[in-house]
N, C-alpha and C positions, 0 to 999 in steps of 0.2 A: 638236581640230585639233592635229595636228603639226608641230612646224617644227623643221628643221634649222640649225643654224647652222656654217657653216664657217670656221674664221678658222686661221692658221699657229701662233699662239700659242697657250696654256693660262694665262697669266696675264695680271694689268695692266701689257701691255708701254708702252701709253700712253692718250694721250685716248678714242682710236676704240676701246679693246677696255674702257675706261670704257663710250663708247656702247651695245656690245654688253650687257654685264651690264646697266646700264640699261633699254634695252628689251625685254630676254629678263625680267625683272624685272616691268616694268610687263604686258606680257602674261601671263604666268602670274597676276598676282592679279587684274587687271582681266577677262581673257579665262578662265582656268583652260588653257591651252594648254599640250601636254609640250612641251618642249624637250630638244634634243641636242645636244651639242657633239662637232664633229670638227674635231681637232686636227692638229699635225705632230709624228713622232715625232721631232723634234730640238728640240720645245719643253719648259723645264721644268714641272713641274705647278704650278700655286698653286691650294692646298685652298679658298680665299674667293674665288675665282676660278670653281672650276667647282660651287661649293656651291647654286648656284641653279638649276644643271640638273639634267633629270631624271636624265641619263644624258651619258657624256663620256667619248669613244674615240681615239685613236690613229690616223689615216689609214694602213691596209694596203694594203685593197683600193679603193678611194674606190667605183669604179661598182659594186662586189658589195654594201660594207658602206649605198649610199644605197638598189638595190633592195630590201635587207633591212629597210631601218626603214621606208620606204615615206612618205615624209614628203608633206604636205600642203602644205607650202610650206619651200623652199631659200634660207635667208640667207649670202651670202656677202660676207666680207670681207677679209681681206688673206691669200690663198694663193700657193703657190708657179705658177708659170707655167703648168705642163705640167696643174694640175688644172683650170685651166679651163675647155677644151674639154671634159676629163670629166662636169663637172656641167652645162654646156648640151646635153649630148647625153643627160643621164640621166631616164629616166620623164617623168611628165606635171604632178609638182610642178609650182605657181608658183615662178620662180624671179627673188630679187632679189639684186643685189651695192648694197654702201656703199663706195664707191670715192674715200679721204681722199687719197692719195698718188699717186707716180707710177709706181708697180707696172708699170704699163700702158700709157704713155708715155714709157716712159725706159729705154735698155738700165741708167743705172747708177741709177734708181729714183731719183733726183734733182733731174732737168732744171738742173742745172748743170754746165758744162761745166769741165774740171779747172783750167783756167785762169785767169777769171773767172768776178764774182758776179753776173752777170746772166742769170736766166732763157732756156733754150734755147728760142724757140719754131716750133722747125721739125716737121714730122711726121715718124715713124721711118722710116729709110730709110738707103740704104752710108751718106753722109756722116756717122752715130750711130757705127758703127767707128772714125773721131778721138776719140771721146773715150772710146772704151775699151768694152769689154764686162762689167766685171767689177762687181759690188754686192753689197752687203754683206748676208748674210742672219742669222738670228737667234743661229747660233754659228760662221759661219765664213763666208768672200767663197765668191761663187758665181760661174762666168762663166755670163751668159746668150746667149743667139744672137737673132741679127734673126728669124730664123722660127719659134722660139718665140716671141717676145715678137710675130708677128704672128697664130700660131696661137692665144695668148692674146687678143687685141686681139679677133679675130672671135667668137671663144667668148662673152666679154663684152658683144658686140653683139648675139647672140641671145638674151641672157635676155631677159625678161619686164620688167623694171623696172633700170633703175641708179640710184641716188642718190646726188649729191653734194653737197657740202656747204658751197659756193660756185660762184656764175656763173663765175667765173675755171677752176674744174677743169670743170665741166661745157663751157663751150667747148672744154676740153681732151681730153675725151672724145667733143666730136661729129667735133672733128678726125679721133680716129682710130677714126672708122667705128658710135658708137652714135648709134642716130638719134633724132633731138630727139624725137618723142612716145613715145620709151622712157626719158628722161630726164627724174627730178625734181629738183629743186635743195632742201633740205632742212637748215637746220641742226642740227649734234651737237644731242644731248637736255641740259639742265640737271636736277642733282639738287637742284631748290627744298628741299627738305624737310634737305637736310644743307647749307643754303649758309649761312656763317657771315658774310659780309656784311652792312653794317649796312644796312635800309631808309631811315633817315633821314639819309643821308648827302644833301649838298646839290648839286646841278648848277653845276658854274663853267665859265665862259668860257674856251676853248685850253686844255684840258684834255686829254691824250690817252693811250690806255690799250692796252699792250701786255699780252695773257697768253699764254701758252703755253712750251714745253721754250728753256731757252735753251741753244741749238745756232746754230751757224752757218746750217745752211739751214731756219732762220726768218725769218731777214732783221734780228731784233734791232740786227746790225753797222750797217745801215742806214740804220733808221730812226736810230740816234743820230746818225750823220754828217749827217741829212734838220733834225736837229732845229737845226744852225748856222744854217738858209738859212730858219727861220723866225720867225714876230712872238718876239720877244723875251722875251711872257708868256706863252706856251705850257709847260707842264709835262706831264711825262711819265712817269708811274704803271707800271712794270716788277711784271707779277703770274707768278711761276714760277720756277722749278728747273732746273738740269743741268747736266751737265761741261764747259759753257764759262761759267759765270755770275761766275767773277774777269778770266777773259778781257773777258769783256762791262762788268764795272765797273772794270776801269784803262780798259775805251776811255772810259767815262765821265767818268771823273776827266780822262783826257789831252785833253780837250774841254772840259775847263774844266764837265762838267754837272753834278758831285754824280754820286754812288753811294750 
């Protein structure tokens, strides 16, 4: 078997291209399956990155270079807009997308609106023009258009399988137009075997455990403000990295919660 993998990236840009290596990983030694990777030529390369595939290209031609490998099944994951409808309209691969973000639902790939921290949850449409066209892509802002982003939307609805990796995104994608029996809900994979974690750590009571990038639209800001308005004994375990994590610990301290 074949399978292709698409993602915009070439390295470990984050958790989901984690995911990807992961699974491209476990299939190759469980399965023995070749793997591809097709990339964006505005990604940079990391060599332990594409070291587990068989083979790892550059997106030229995207519908020449997929008839040419002939792939047996099409994994996609975070691409630029305009290739999506490419690869639902390509050969008779199964074809599956892992759909983490809001690539897909959002002109600026965020669902927050410039203004405030609260989740947009309207479907795309003029009223998305308020809050701007522009998102940030992997070296430079891009502006997107509403008919892209709906020519993408349908492309994505014809594949074969989408999976998300919360009820939350998955409602968010039947919104805009995949339909529920092509949709799995699916969490990221864990690398047991590299998790340094102790086993006998003990379960306590109000105990609550944030992991992931600390960036603003994680919600990080949030949850600390969340944690005034509860029991008292509640504690709260901050597991992750990123360029707002001082940001994120003077909110803590200014909250009186320890950092």
């Amino acid at each position: 078997m074949r399978i292709v993998w698409i993602n915009q990236s070439a390295r470990f840009a984050g958790g989901a291209e984690r995911y990807i290596g992961l699974a491209n990983r476990a299939l190759r030694e469980q399965f023995g399956v070749t793997s591809v990777l097709l990339y964006s030529l505005e990604s940079d390369l990391d060599s332990s990155f594409v070291a587990d595939f068989d083979e790892a290209y550059p997106v030229v031609d995207l519908a020449r270079q997929l008839d040419e490998v002939e792939p047996d099944v099409i994994f996609v994951h975070k691409v630029p807009l305009d290739w999506m409808a490419t690869i639902a309209g390509t050969g008779s691969a199964l074809k599956i997308a892992f759909v983490h973000d809001h690539d897909y639902t959002c002109l600026r790939r965020h669902k927050y609106p410039p203004w405030r921290k609260t989740p947009c949850t309207r479907k795309t449409g003029l009223a998305c023009l308020g809050c701007g066209p522009i998102a940030r892509g992997p070296r430079r802002l891009r502006l997107n258009s509403l008919p892209l982003l709906h020519s993408a939307q349908k492309g994505l609805a014809d594949l074969d399988t989408v999976i998300a990796p919360s009820r939350y995104m998955a409602g968010e994608l039947r919104q805009h137009g995949v339909a529920p029996e092509r949709l799995r809900v699916l969490s990221p994979l864990i690398d047991d075997k590299s998790s340094t974690l102790a086993t006998t750590v003990r379960r306590s009571d109000n105990q609550l455990l944030f992991v992931g990038a600390l960036t603003t639209g994680k919600g990080l800001d949030v949850l600390l403000d969340a944690m005034l308005r509860i029991d008292d004994r509640a504690i709260l375990t901050v597991i992750g990295d990123g360029p707002q994590r001082h940001r994120f610990e003077g909110q803590a301290r200014s909250l009186g919660l320890g950092a």
